[in-house]
N, C-alpha and C positions, 0 to 999 in steps of 0.2 A: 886685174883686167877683167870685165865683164862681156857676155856674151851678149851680141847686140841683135835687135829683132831680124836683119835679112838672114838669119841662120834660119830655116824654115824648120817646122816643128814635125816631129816622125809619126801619122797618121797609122794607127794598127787599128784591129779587127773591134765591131763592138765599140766605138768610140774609145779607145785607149789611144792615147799617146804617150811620144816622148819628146818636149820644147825643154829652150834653154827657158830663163827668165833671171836675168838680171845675173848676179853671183851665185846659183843654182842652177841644176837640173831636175825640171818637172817631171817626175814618169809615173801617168796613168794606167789603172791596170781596172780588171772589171770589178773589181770591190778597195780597191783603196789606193792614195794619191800619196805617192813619197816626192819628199823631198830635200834633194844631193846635195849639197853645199859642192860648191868647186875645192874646195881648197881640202877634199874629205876623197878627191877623184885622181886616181892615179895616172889611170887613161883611159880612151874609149876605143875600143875596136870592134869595125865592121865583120859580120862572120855572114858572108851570103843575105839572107833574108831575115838577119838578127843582130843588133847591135848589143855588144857587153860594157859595161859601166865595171872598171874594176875599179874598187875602192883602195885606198892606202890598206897599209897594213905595218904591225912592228917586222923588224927584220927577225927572218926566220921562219915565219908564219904564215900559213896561205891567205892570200886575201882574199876576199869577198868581192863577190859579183853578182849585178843586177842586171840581167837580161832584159831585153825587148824585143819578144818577135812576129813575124807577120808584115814587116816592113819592104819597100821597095829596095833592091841590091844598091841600086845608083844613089839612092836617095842616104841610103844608111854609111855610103863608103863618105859622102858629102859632108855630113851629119859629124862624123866622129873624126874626119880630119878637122874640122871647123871648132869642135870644142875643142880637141887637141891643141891648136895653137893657140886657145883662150884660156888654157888653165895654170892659174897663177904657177910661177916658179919657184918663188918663197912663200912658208907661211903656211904651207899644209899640215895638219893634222897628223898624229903619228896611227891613228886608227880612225878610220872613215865611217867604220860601219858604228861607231860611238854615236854620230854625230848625223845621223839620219833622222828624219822623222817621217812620220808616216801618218794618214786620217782615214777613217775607213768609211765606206763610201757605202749610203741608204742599208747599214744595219746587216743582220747576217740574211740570207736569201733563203737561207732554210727555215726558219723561223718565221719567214714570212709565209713561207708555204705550209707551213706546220696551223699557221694563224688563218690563213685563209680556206685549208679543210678546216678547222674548227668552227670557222662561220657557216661551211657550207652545211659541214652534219647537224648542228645544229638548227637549220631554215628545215634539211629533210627529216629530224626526227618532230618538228612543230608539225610539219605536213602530215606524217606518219599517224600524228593522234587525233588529227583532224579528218584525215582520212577513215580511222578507227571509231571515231565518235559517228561520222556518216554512213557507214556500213551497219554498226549495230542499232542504227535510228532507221534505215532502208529495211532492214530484216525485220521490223517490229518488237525490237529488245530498247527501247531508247530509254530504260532505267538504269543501263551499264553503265551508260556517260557520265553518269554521277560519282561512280569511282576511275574510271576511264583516265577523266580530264585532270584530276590532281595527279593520280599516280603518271599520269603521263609525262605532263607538265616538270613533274619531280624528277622522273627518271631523265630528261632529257638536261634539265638544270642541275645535276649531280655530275653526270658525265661528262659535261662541257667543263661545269665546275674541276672536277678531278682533273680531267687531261691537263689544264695549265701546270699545277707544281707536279704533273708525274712527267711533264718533258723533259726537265732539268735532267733526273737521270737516264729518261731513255737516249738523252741527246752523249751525255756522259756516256753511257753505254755503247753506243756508236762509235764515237769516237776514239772508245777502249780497244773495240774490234778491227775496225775500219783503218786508225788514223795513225800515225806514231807518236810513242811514247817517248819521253825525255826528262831528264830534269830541269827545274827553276829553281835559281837561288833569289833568297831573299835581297829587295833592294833596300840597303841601309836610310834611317831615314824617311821612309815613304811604308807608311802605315798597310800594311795586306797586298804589297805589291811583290808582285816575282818575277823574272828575268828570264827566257830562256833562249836557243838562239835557233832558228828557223835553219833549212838547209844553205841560203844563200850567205849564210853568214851573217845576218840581220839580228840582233838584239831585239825581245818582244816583250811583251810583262800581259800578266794574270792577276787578275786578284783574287784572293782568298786567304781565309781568318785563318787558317792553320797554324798553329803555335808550336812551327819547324822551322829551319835557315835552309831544307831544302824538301820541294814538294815535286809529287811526280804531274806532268803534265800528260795531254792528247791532244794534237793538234792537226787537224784534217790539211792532209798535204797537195791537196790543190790548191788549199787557200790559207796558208800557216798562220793568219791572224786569227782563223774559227780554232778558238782553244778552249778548251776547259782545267782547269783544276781535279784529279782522280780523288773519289774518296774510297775506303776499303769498302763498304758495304753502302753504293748509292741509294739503295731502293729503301734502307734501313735508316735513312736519314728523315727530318720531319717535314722536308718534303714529299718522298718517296713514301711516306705511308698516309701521309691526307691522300696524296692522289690513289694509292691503292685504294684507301677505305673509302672515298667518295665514287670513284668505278664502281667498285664493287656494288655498293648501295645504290648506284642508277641501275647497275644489272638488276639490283634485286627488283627494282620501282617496273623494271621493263618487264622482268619475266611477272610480274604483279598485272599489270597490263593484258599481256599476254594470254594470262588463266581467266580473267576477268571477260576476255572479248569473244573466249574460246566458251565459258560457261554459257555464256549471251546467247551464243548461236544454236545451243545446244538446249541451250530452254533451263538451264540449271541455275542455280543459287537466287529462284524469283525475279529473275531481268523479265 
């Protein structure tokens, strides 16, 4: 038996929801869209201003439960007696939470803001030398700009450059501090995939080449899809040190700069 559209769909904070749709349950959340097979659902209950999706489970085992909250009391007690009487009787799954899937929704939001200071320091370090070219051209040094504008130019395009593969660890890093730690096992079959299992009970996977049947993971626990893979020594890795050596070497290009505009003003090195 399928769930038919007058079951009206559970409207939460931030455009999340929770609708039926056909032999599933959609539940939208702010970074990714699961979806419940009915025949994977045990039951649903209304809990005040939040409805629980408990999933099957084998006997003996706690099942798994997928929260929604932020919902109307009336609306959610309506909601979970309605799939209730929609969910098939034969035919369920002996574990639910096997049988979920999940899509994650416009990317991780940290990365995006990691990417959009990268643009922005980037526009203020162009500005910065252009600013510096103007000033030692106003002062009557304008012989500086000649080393000014490469060193500048370099130091800004080193930096920018580095930060990309030095995020990978700092982000690694984060989440070493920040997130909790777990293991993944290897999925049989499925090349550099690992398995681990969220608090809700939810099965997840990682990738990473590691050539173990089990790796430690970090996964930021407001949003258990943001995971990483732990290595012993991130920074030590051949990302972690192009991004060190390319910082570094913008530092050097900056403080280059830096002596160069300071020589300027000072009347020293022939500007």
């Amino acid at each position: 038996m399928s769930i038919t559209s007058p079951i009206p769909a559970l409207q939460g904070p931030e455009g999340t929801f929770l609708r039926a749709d056909g032999q599933a349950l959609i539940l939208r959340r702010a970074r990714e869209e699961m979806h419940i097979p009915l025949k994977a659902i045990e039951r649903v209950r209304a809990e005040g201003r939040a409805v629980a999706v408990e999933l099957t489970a084998p006997a003996g085992s706690t099942p798994s439960v997928q929260r929604f909250e932020g919902v109307d009391e009336a609306a959610a007690v309506v909601f979970a007696d309605a799939v209730n009487a929609a969910l098939p009787t034969e035919g369920k799954v002996a574990d639910g939470s096997l049988h979920i899937e999940g899509d994650r929704l416009g990317g991780d939001p940290h990365t995006t803001k990691a990417l959009r200071a990268l643009k922005r320091g980037s526009l203020y370090g162009v500005l910065t030398v252009v600013a510096l070219c103007v000033l030692v051209v106003a002062t009557g040094h304008a012989g500086a700009i000649i080393l000014i504008i490469p060193f500048g130019f370099m130091a800004v395009g080193f930096l920018a450059g580095g930060s990309v593969p030095a995020y990978g660890p700092y982000r690694e890093g984060h989440l070493r501090r920040h997130g909790v730690t777990t293991v993944a096992e290897r999925i049989p079959g499925e090349p550099n995939q690992f398995a681990y299992m969220d608090p809700t009970g939810l099965s997840r996977t990682v990738t990473s080449t590691a050539a173990a049947w089990t790796i430690d993971v970090a996964y930021d626990p407001q949003d258990p899809g943001r995971v990483t893979a732990l290595r012993k020594h991130p920074w030590l890795s051949f990302d972690g040190i192009l991004g060190v050596a390319s910082i570094g070497t913008g530092l050097c290009f900056a403080a280059g700069v830096i002596a160069i505009v300071v020589a300027g003003l000072l009347g020293a090195g022939g500007f």
